[in-house]
ZAMARGU-4260 file (C-alpha; in steps of 0.2 Angstrom, whole numbers, plus 5000, padded with zeros to 4 digits):
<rodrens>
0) 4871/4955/5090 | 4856/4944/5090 | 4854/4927/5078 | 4840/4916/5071 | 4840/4900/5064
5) 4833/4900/5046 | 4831/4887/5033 | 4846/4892/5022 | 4858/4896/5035 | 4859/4906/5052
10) 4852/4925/5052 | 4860/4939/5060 | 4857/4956/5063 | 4873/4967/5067 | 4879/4984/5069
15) 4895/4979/5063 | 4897/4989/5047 | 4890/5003/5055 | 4904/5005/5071 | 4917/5003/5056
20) 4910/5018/5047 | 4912/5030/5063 | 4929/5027/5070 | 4938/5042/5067 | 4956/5040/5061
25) 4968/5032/5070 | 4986/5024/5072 | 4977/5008/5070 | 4972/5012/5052 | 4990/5017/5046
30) 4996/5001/5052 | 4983/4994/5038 | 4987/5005/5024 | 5008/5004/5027 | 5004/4984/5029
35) 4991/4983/5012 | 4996/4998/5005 | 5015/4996/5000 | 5014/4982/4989 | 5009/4995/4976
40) 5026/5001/4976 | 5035/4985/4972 | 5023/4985/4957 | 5029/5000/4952 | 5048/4995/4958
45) 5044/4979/4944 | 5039/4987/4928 | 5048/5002/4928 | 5063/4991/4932 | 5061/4980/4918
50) 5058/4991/4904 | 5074/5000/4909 | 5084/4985/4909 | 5081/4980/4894 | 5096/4987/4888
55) 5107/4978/4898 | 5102/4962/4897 | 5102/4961/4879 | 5121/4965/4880 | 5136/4951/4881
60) 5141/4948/4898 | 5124/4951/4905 | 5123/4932/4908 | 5107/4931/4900 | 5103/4927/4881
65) 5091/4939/4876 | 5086/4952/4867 | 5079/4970/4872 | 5063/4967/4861 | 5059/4949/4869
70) 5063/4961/4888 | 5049/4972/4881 | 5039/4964/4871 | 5039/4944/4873 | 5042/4948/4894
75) 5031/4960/4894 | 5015/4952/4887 | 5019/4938/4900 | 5019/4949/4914 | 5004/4956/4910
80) 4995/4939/4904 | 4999/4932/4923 | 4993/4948/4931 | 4974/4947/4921 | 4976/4926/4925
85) 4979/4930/4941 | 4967/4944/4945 | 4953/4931/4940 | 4960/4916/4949 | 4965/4924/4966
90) 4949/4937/4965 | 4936/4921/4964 | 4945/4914/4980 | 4947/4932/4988 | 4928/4932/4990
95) 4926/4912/4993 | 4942/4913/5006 | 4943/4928/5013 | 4954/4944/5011 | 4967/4940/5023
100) 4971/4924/5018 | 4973/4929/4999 | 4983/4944/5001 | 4996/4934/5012 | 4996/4921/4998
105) 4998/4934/4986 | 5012/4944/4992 | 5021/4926/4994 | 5021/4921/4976 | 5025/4937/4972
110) 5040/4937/4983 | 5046/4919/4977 | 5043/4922/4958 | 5054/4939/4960 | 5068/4930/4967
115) 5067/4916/4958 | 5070/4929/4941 | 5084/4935/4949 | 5092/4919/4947 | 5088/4915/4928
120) 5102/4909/4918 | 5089/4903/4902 | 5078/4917/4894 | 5065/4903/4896 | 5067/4905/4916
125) 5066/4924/4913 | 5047/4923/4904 | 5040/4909/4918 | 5046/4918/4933 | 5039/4935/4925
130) 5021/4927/4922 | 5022/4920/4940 | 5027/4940/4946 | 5011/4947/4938 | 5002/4932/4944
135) 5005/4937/4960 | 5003/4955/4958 | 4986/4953/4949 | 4980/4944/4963 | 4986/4958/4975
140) 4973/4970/4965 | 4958/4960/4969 | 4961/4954/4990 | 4970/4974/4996 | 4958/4986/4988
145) 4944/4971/4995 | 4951/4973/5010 | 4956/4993/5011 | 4938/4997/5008 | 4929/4985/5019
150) 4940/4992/5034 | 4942/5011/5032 | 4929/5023/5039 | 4917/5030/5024 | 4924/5047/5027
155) 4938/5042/5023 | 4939/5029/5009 | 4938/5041/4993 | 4957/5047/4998 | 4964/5032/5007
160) 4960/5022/4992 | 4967/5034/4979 | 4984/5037/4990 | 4986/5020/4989 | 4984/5015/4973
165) 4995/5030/4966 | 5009/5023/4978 | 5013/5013/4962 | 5019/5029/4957 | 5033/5028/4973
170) 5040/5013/4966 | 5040/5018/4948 | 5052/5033/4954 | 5063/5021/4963 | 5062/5010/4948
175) 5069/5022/4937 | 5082/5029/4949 | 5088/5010/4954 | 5090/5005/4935 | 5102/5021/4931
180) 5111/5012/4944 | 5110/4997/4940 | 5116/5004/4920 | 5131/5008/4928 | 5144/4996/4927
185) 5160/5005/4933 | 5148/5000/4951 | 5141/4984/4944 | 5145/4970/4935 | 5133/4970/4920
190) 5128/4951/4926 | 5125/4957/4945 | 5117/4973/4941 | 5100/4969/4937 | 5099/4954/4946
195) 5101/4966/4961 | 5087/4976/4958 | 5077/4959/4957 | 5081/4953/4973 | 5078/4970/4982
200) 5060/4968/4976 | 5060/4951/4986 | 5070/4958/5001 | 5054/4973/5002 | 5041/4961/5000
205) 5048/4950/5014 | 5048/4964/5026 | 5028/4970/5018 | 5022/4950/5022 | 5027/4953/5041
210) 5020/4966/5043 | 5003/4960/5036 | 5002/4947/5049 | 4995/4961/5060 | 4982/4966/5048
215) 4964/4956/5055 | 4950/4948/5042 | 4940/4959/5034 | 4924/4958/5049 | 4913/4961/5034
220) 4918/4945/5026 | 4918/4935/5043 | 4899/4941/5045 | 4892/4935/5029 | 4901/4917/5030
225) 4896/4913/5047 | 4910/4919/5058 | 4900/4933/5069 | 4910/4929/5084 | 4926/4933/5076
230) 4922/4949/5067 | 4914/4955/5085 | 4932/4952/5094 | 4940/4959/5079 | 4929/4977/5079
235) 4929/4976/5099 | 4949/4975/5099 | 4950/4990/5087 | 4938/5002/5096 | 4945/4998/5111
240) 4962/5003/5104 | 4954/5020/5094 | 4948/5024/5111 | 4964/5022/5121 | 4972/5032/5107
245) 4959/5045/5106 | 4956/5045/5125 | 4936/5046/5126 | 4920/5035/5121 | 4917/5034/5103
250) 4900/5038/5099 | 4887/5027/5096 | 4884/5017/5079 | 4869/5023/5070 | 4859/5008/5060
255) 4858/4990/5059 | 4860/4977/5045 | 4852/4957/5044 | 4861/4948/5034 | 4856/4928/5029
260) 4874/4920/5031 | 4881/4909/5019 | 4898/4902/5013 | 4897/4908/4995 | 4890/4914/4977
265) 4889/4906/4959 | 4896/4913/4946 | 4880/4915/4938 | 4874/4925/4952 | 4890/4935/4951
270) 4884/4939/4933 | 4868/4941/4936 | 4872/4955/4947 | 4884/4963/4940 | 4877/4963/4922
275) 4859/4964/4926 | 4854/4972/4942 | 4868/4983/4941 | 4872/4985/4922 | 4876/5004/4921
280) 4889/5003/4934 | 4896/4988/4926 | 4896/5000/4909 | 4906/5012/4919 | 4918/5002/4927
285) 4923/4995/4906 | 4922/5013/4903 | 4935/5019/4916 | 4948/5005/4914 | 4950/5004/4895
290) 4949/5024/4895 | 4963/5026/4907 | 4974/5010/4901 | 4975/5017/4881 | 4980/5035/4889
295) 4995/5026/4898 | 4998/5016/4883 | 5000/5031/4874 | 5012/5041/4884 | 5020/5030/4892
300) 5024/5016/4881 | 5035/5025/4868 | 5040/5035/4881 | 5061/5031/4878 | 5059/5031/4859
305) 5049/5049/4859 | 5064/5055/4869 | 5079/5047/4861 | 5071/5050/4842 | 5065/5067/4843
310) 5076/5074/4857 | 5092/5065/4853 | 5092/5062/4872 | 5102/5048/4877 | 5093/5030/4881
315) 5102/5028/4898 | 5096/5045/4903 | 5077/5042/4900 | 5077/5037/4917 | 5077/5054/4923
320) 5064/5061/4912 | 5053/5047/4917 | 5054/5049/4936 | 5049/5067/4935 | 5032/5061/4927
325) 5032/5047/4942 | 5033/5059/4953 | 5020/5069/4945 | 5007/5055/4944 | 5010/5051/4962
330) 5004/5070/4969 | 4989/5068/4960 | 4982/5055/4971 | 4991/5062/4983 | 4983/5081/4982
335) 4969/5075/4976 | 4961/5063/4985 | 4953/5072/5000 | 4940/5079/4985 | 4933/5064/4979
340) 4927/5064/4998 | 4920/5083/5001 | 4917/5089/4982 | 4910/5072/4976 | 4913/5054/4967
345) 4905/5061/4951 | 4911/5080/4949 | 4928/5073/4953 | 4929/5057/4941 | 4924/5066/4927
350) 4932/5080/4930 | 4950/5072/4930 | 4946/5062/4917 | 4943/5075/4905 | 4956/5087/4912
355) 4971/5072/4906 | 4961/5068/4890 | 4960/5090/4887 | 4978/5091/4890 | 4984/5078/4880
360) 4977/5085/4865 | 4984/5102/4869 | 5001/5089/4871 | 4997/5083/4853 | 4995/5099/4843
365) 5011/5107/4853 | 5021/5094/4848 | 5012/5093/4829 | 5021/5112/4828 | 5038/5106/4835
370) 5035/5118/4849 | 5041/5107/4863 | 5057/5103/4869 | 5060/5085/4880 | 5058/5097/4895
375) 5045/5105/4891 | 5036/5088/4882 | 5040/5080/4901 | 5030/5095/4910 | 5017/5093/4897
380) 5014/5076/4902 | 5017/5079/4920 | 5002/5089/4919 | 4990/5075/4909 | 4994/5062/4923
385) 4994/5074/4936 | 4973/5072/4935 | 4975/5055/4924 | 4982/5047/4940 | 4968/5051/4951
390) 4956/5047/4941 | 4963/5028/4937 | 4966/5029/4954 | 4947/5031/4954 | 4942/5018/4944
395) 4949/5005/4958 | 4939/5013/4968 | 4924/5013/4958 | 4924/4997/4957 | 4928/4990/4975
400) 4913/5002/4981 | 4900/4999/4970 | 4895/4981/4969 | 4887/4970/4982 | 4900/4963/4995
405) 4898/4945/4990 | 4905/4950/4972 | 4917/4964/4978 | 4934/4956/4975 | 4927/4948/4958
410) 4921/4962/4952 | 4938/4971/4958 | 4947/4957/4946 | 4934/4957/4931 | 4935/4975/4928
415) 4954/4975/4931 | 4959/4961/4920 | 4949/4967/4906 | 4957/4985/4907 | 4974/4976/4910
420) 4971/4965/4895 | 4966/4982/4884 | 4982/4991/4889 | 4993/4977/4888 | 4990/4967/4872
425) 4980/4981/4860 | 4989/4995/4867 | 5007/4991/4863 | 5001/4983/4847 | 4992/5002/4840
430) 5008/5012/4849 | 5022/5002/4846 | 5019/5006/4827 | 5014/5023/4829 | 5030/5028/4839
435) 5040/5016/4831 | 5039/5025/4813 | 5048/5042/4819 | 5036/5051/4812 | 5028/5067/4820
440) 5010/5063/4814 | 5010/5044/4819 | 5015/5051/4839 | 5002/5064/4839 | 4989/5052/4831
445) 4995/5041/4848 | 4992/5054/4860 | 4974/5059/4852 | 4968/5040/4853 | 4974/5041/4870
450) 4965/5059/4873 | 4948/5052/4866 | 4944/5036/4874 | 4949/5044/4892 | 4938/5060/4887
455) 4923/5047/4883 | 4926/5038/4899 | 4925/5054/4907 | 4908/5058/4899 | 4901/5042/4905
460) 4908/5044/4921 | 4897/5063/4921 | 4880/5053/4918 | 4884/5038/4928 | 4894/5039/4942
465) 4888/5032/4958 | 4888/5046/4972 | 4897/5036/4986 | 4908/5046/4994 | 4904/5047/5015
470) 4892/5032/5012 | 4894/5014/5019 | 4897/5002/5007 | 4881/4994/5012 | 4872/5010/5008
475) 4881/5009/4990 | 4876/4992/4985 | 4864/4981/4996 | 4874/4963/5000 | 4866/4950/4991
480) 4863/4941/5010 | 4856/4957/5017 | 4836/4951/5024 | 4826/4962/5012 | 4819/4977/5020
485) 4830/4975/5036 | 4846/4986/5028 | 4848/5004/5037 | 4849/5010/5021 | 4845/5002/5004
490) 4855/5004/4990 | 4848/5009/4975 | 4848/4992/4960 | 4846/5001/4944 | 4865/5010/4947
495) 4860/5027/4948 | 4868/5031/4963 | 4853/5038/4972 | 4856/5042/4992 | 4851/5030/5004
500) 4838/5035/5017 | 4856/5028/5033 | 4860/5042/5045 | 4875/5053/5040 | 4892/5048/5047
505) 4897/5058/5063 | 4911/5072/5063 | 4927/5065/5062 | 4942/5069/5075 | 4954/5069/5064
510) 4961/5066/5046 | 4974/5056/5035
</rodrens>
């Protein structure tokens, strides 16, 4: 790595990204998605959790004055509120502070604003401690997917990402088979129950922040902020370890990158670039979220009272109904994934997209002729989220990968608190009176306003989706500090995805 002094800080020009790109995969990289990766299941653990307990702690005895609508409703809004707050605040500092630091900080409010709801005694505590959870979480969303992306290999990001972020998925089953528990109280006390399921949230993300400790600073981030030498004993550490593993040399990195290092960007710049330089991407990033957050809103948040009013299906049985679609959303990612690598970004984001919106209207005109039972209503929406879980899953990734790397973790938090915002606060408010009515043509009005807006983001999505898959995230979107005319590959500004002019990535040894 060679340097040069320049006016507004030092020059370098690295190979860095590049030796990144071509590891093949290793036992070194599942230590980084088990160690960023799980927190997506005590996310999961969280909301399902909560919206199946609301039962309980509205009941006497539950040591906790409150009632089931102030759980879903008053609680809810908070949770989310704090997670949009926090995407914002924690992103900004993700990208002025580094990853590592952030995600530790993160996962350590998280863990004391869990257990610190465990203990409430005031429906006051209860609401704080439930803003500071999603406060945590929403900060979690900007620093790990930040992080995932700027240390896996380009072959393999598509899939790693998707797999992670539908691990939510994991949690939401364990959610819903830990409340049923908890519901019981010829095993619980209806004052101990919940309070449990609380703590073990904790307990889980005590043992996730030890092993993070083991998880280095995103070498991508050290190089633009002036810490060359630590990103080059970092990546040195890690081939050494690949090759050890893998027992041969790894093959030579292919293009170099100069960067003009400095400690960080303006807001304005951040806007500038993202609403300017790169506006279509910025249009389909809006398009993604809110299309993917109103089709949740519209399946899953009258989820219980769909069941219990039109099936007659007892409410402390929902739980089971709703880990079959968990498990359902999770193997979308899951089976998935590897295609938004081989077939393609585009084909495959559109493609789910308006597979889940298709299949949600076929949902809406079954259950419009009565011809579904709660069963066969559950395996209908298995199917919808089966493809509606990859592609939100996509959206994450849409958005970590296709802005500059200066503005990743902002942009990351922008695009998530605005979808977070539209599910959270203007989708209960349609749905809640649309499922809340009992009446057949209200619910099937839900699901097709659902149907629409994730069929729309999926025709966006057909025109402007950036073809990224196998490319280095330089190649995507040039840094704002990259030396102009320097980069191995230029990406091009106007977001239409267009292929760089970089080497392709060698074969890979193996896969995840």
């Amino acid at each position: 790595m060679s340097t040069a002094e320049a006016e507004s800080g030092r020059t370098i020009t690295t190979d860095i990204p590049a030796r990144l790109d071509r590891l093949p995969w290793s036992r070194w990289h599942w230590t980084i998605v088990i160690g960023l990766g799980t927190v997506w299941i005590l996310d999961g653990l969280e909301v399902t959790v909560v919206g199946n307990i609301a039962s309980r702690l509205s009941e006497p005895g539950s040591g906790l004055s409150i009632s089931s609508g102030q759980v879903t409703g008053v609680a809810a809004a908070l949770y989310v509120a704090g997670a949009c707050s926090g995407a914002l605040f924690w992103g900004r500092l993700t990208d002025r502070w580094g990853r590592k630091r952030l995600f530790m900080i993160t996962l350590a409010v998280y863990l004391a604003a869990t257990a610190l709801t465990a203990v409430s005694w005031e429906a006051w505590w209860f609401f704080l401690f439930r803003f500071l959870t999603g406060f945590g979480i929403g900060g979690e969303y900007a620093a790990i997917n930040s992080a995932i992306d700027e240390l896996i290999p380009a072959d393999y990001r598509g899939r790693v990402d998707l797999m992670i972020n539908g691990s939510f998925w994991l949690g939401a089953v364990g959610g819903s088979l830990l409340s049923i528990v908890a519901l019981n109280t010829d095993l619980l006390a209806a004052n101990v129950g919940w309070r449990l399921t609380f703590a073990l949230g904790a307990v889980l993300a005590l043992v996730i922040l030890l092993v993070r400790r083991h998880v280095p600073e995103s070498p991508r981030w050290l190089l633009i902020h002036g810490r060359d030498r630590e990103a080059e004993e970092i990546v040195s550490d890690i081939e050494r370890r690949v090759e050890s593993e893998k027992g041969g040399r790894l093959p030579e990195p292919q293009g170099e990158l100069e960067i003009r290092q400095r400690k960080s960007v303006s807001f304005l710049e951040i806007a500038r670039t993202v609403f300017g330089r790169y506006r279509k991407r910025a249009v389909l990033g809006f398009s993604l979220f809110i299309g993917q957050a109103f089709l949740y809103n519209a399946i899953t948040f009258g989820f219980g009272a769909i069941l219990t009013k039109f099936f007659d299906v007892p409410s402390d049985h929902t739980g089971y109904y709703f880990a079959v679609i968990a498990v359902g959303n999770f193997c979308g990612p899951l089976l998935l994934g590897k295609l938004f690598d081989t077939v393609g970004r585009r084909v495959m984001i559109s493609s789910t997209y308006l597979l889940s919106g298709l299949l949600l209207f076929g949902t809406a005109w079954l259950f419009d002729r009565g011809s579904l039972t709660a069963g066969t209503l559950t395996a209908c929406w298995c199917a919808v989220l089966f493809f509606a879980s990859a592609g939100a899953s996509s959206a994450y990734l849409t958005v970590s990968e296709i802005f500059p790397m200066e503005t990743r973790a902002m942009s990351i938090a922008f695009f998530y608190a605005l979808g977070t915002a539209a599910g959270g606060i203007s989708g209960p408010l349609l749905f809640a009176d649309l499922t809340a009515t009992g009446k057949v043509g209200d619910t099937v009005l839900a699901f097709c306003v659902g149907a629409a807006l994730m069929c729309a983001a999926g025709l966006v999505a057909a025109f402007l989706a950036v073809r990224a898959e196998r490319r280095s995230l330089e190649d995507i979107a040039r840094p704002l500090t990259a030396v102009a005319g320097r980069a191995r590959a230029v990406a091009q500004g106007d977001g239409s995805g267009g292929r760089g002019r970089g080497p392709a990535a060698p074969p890979a040894a193996s896969r995840p």
